[in-house]
C-alpha positions in Angstrom: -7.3 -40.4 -26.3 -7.4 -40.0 -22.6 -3.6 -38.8 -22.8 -4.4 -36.1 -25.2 -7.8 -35.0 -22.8 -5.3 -35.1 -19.8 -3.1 -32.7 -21.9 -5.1 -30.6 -22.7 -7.1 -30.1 -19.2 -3.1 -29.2 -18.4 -2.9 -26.8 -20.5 -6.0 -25.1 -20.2 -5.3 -24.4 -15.6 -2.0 -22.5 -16.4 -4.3 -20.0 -18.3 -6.6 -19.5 -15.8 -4.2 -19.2 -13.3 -2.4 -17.1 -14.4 -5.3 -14.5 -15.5 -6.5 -14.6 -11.5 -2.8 -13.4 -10.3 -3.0 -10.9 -13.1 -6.6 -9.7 -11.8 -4.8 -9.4 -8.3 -2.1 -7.2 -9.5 -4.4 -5.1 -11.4 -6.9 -4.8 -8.5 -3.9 -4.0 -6.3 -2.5 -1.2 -8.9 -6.0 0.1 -9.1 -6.5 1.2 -5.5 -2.9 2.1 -5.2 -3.5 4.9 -7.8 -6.9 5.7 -6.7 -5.7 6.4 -3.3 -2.9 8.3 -5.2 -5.2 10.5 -7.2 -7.8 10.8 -4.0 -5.3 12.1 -1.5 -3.4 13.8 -4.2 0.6 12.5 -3.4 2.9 10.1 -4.6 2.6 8.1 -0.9 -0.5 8.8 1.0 0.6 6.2 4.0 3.1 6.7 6.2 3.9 5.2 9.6 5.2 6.9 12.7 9.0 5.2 13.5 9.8 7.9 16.9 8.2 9.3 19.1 9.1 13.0 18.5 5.3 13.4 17.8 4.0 11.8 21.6 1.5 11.9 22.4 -0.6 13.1 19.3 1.4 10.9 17.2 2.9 7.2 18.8 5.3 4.8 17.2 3.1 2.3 14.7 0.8 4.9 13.9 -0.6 5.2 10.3 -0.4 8.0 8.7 -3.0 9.5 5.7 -1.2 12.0 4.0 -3.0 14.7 1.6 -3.0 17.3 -0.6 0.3 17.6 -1.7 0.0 20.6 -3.2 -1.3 22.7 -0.7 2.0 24.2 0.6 0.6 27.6 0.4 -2.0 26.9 2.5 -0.5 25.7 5.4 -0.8 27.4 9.0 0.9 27.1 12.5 -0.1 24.1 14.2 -0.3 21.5 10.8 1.3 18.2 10.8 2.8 17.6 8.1 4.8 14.9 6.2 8.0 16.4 4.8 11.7 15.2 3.5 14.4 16.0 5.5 15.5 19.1 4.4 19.4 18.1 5.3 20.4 15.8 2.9 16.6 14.1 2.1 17.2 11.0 3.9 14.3 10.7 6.1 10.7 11.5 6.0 10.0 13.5 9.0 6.6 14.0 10.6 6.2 17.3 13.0 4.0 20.3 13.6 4.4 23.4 12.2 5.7 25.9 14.4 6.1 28.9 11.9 6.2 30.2 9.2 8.0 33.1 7.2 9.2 34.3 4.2 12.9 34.1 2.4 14.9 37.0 2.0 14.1 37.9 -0.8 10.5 37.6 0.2 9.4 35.4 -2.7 9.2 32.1 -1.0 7.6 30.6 2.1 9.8 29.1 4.3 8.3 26.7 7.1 9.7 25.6 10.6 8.6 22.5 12.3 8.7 21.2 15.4 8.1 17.6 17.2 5.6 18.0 20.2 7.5 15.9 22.1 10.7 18.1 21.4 12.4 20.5 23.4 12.9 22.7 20.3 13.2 22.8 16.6 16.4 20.7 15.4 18.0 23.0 12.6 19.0 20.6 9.5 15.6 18.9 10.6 12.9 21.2 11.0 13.9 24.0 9.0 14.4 25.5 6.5 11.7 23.6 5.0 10.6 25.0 1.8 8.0 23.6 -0.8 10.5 21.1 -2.4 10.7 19.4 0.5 7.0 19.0 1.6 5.4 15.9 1.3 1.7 16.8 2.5 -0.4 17.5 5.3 -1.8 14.5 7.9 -5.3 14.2 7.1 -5.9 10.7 9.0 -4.6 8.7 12.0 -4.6 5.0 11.9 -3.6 4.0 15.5 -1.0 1.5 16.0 -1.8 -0.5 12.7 2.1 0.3 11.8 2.6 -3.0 13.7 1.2 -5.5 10.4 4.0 -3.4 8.2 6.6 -4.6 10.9 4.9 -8.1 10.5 4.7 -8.0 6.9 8.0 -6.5 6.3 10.8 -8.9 4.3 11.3 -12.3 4.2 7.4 -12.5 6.0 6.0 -10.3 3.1 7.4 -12.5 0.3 6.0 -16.1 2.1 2.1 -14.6 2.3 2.3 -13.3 -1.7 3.8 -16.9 -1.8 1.2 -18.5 -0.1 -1.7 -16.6 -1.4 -0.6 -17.8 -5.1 -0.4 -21.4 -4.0 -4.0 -21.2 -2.5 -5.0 -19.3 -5.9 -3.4 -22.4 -7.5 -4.8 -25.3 -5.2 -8.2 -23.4 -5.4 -8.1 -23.5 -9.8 -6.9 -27.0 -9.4 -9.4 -28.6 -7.0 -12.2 -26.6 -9.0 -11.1 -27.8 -12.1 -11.2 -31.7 -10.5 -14.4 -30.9 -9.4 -15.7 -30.0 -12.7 -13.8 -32.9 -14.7 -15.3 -35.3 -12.0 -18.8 -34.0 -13.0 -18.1 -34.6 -16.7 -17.1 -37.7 -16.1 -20.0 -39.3 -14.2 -22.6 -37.4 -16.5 -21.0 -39.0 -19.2 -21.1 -42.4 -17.6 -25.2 -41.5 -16.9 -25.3 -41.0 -20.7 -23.8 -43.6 -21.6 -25.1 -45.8 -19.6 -28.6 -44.7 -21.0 -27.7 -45.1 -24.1 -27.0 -48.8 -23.5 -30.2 -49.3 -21.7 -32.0 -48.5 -24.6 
């Protein structure tokens, strides 16, 4: 009988354990899309990796990106967030340095340009046009780049690691806990029940 108890108390922690890391992912998803949906763009954090931007912007600095869909809207002097427009292979940070139309006069063209720059690097900074816009800065997190540095691969994948064995050890010991509790009020019971 105590076999089949044992089994059972088995089976019933790999349920519980499992719904807590499925909690975390949720939670996780949840604010990732809120912050989606607040700042309205795919990515709203970004973190400075040159210093093109010095001294507004420094290496490790977080970025807050917004409004991705306010192309339109922006005006000389604007930091923006933007793809490369040269093959797309980076994600550039600069100011905006001006802007004008194609042309054909249809379509707003933007050039950029990195404070700490001499001038605007063509392939780089322009032509920039809407496709390539990522959004405008909207925050600065100083220098808290570093913990992505910290947390990037193999470090990442031993605290998600970690943080499910202390989930585990945490169900486990509680669990323990509890049968310990049943146990000795059961032993109270029935040891009542023999003194009378």
């Amino acid at each position: 009988m105590k076999e089949l108890n044992l089994l059972k108390k088995n089976e019933s922690r790999v349920p519980s354990i499992i719904k807590d890391v499925v909690i975390v992912v949720i939670g996780v998803a949840i604010i990732w899309l809120g912050l989606r949906f607040v700042f309205d763009t795919g990515n709203p954090f970004y973190v400075v990796s040159s210093g093109s931007m010095v001294p507004n912007l420094n290496v490790n600095d977080i970025l807050v990106v917004r409004d991705g869909n306010s192309f339109q809207d922006l005006k000389v002097g604007d930091i923006i967030v933007f793809d490369r427009p040269d093959g797309a292979d980076r994600v550039i940070v600069h100011r905006v340095a001006e802007i004008f139309d194609d042309s054909e006069g249809n379509h707003q063209i933007i050039r950029t340009k990195g404070d700490a720059n001499d001038g605007s690097i063509p392939g780089t900074d322009f032509p920039i046009r809407e496709d390539d816009y990522i959004g405008k800065v909207a925050y600065v997190i100083p220098g808290a780049g570093v913990v992505t540095k910290i947390l990037s691969p193999p470090v990442n994948y031993i605290i998600i690691a970690a943080i499910i064995a202390l989930m585990v050890v945490t169900q486990i010991s509680k669990r323990k806990n509890n049968d310990n509790k049943n146990n000795q009020s059961q032993q109270t019971t029935s040891e009542e029940t023999d003194n009378k």
